[in-house]
C-alpha positions in Angstrom: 0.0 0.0 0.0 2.6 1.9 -0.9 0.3 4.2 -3.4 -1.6 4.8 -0.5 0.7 6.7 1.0 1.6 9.8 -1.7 -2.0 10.0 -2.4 -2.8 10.3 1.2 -0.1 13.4 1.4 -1.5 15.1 -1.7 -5.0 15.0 -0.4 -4.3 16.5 3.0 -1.5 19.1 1.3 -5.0 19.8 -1.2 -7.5 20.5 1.9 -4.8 22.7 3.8 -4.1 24.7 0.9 -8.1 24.7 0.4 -8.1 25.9 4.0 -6.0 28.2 3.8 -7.6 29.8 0.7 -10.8 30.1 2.7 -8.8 31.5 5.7 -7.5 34.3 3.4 -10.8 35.1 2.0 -12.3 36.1 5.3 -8.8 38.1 6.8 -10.1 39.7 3.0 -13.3 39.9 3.8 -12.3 41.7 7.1 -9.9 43.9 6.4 -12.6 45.6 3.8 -15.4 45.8 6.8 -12.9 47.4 8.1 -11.6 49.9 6.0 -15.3 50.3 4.7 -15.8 51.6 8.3 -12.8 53.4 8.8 -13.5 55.4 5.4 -17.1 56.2 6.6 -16.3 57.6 9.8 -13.3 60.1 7.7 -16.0 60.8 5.5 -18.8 61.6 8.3 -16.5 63.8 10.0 -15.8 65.8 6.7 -19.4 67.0 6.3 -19.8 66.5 2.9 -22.8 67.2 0.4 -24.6 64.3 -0.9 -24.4 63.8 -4.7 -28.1 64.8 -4.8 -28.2 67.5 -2.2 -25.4 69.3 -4.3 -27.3 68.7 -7.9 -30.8 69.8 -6.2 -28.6 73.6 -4.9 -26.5 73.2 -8.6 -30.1 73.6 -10.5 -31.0 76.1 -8.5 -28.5 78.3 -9.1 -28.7 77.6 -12.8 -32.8 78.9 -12.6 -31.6 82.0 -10.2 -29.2 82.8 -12.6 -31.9 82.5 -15.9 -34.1 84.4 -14.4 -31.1 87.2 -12.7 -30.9 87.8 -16.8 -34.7 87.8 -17.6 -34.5 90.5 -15.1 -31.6 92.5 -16.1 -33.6 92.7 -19.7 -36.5 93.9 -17.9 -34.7 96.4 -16.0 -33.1 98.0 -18.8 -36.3 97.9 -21.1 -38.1 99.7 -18.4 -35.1 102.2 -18.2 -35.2 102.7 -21.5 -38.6 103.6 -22.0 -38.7 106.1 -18.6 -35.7 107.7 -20.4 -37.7 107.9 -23.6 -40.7 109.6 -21.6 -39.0 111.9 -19.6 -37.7 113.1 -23.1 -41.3 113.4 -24.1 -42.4 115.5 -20.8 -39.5 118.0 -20.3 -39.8 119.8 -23.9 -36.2 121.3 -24.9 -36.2 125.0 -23.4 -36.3 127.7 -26.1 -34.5 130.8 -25.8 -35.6 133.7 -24.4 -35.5 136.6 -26.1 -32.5 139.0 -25.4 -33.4 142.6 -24.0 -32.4 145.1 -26.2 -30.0 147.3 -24.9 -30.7 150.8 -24.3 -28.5 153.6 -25.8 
């Protein structure tokens, strides 16, 4: 039964090594969960934005500054035409006739 014997040595050398693969797939495992954790709690204490929060305030300013230039259009429109009226209401002065001078 000497065949036995090598057979024997390769099977048990297989399940350690089989072992030993499923032993380093939970230290794996592990070590994420913990650098998953770790990397939260940096994160947490940087106060960031969430993705969403920041494209909800990004939009908004994108509409607030659309309509900053609606208004800036309005504005100068209505400048325009109180310009145009106050040139209608205050007629150009005429000149007033000169005194004659006495001799």
């Amino acid at each position: 039964m000497n065949s036995q014997g090598p057979n024997r040595f390769l099977d048990e050398f297989a399940k350690l090594m089989t072992d030993a693969a499923g032993m380093a797939q939970g230290v794996q495992r592990e070590a994420e969960t913990v650098f998953r954790a770790q990397g939260e709690r940096v994160l947490a204490k940087m106060d960031l934005v969430q993705r969403e929060d920041f494209e909800i305030v990004r939009e908004m300013a994108s509409r607030a500054r659309s309509e900053n230039d609606e208004l800036k259009k309005t504005l100068s429109a209505l400048e325009a035409r109180v310009a145009e009226l106050e040139g209608v209401k205050k007629p150009a002065r005429a000149a007033k006739p000169r005194a004659k001078a006495k001799k």
